[in-house]
N, C-alpha and C positions, 0 to 999 in steps of 0.2 A: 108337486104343488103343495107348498105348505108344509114341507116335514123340513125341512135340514135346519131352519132358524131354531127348530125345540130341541137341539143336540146341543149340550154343551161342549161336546167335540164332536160337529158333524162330520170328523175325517172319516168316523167310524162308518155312519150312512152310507158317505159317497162313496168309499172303500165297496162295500157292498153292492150299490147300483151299478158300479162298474164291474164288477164281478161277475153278476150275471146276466148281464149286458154281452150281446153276442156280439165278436168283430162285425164291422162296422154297422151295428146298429146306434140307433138315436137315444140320445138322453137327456132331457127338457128341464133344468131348474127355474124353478121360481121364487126368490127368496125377498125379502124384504129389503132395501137397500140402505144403507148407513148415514146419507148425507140427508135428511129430511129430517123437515120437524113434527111429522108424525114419528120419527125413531126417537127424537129428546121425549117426546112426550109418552110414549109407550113405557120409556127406561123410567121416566117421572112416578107413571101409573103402577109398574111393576115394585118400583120399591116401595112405596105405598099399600101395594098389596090389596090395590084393585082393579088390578089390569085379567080380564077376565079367560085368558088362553092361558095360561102360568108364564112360565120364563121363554121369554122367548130372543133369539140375536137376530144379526143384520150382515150382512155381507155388502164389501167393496167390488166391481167388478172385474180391479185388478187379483183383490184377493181369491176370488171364487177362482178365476181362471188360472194361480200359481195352483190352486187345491186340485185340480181336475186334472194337469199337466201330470202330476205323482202317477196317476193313474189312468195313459194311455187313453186322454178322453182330448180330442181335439177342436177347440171349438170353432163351430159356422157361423153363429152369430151372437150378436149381444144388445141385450135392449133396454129400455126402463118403458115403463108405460103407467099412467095413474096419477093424477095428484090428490094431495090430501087436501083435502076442500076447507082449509083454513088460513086466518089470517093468521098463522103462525108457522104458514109454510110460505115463503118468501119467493118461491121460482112461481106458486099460484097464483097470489097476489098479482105480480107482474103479468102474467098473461088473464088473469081475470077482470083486472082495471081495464083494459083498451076494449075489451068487449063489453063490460058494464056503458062507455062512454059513450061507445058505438051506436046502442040500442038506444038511449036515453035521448041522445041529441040530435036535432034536425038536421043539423048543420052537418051533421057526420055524416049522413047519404050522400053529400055533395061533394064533389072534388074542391080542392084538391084534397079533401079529408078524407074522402072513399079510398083515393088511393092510396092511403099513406096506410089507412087500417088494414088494407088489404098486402102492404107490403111487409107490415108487423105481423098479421098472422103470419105470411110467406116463412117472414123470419123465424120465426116462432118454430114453427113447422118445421125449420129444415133445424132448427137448434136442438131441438127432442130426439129427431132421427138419429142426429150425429151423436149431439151428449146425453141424452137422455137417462143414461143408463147411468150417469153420475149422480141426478141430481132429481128424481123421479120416483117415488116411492115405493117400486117395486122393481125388481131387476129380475130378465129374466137371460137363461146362457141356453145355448142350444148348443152339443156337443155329438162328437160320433167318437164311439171309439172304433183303434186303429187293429186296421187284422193285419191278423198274426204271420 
């Protein structure tokens, strides 16, 4: 949780986790993920030189998962979870507007509008599970490695 984004070469890390990581036990990353605009804005903060954790990176979940292959780590599952609570993260916005409108409006309790908010969160919901991990501000890999 929270260590491999402060590596400039996290090969080194996961090198290591996997190391002494027993065949087939569990190995849980959580890394920040790349495509958010909590990442433009961190990178913003950082060169400015007041982003307050020092240097930190971001991982794709294609990438993490070619990194973990090196090293006999096979992964279970993959996820993204989190939004960054700004109008300058673009996947928030879209799912924070229909539930702003939702609550606001009378008319939205009523069908057909009930069902239609209800078929956008559905959507919503099954769109996170599936891509989440693309576009979600935090990625996490769940991996085993392979005995010997």
């Amino acid at each position: 949780q929270g260590l491999l984004e402060h590596f400039r070469d996290p090969s080194v890390a996961l090198e290591e986790q996997a190391r002494v990581l027993a065949p087939g036990g569990f190995l849980v990353i959580n890394v920040p993920q790349t495509f958010t605009g909590y990442t433009a804005y961190k990178h913003l903060a950082i060169r400015r030189g007041v982003w307050p954790w020092g240097w930190e990176g971001q991982f794709t979940a294609g990438g993490l998962l070619k990194r973990a292959r090196r090293y006999d780590l096979r992964p279970l599952r993959v996820f993204g979870y989190q939004y960054w609570r700004s109008w300058l993260e673009p996947a928030w916005v879209l799912r924070d507007l229909a539930g702003k409108l939702e609550r606001r409006s009378a008319l939205a309790r009523r069908a057909p509008l009930a069902q239609a908010a209800l078929l956008y969160t559905r959507a919503w919901t099954w769109i996170e599970r599936r891509y989440g991990h693309h576009f979600m501000q935090n990625l996490v890999a769940v991996f085993q490695k392979g005995v010997a």
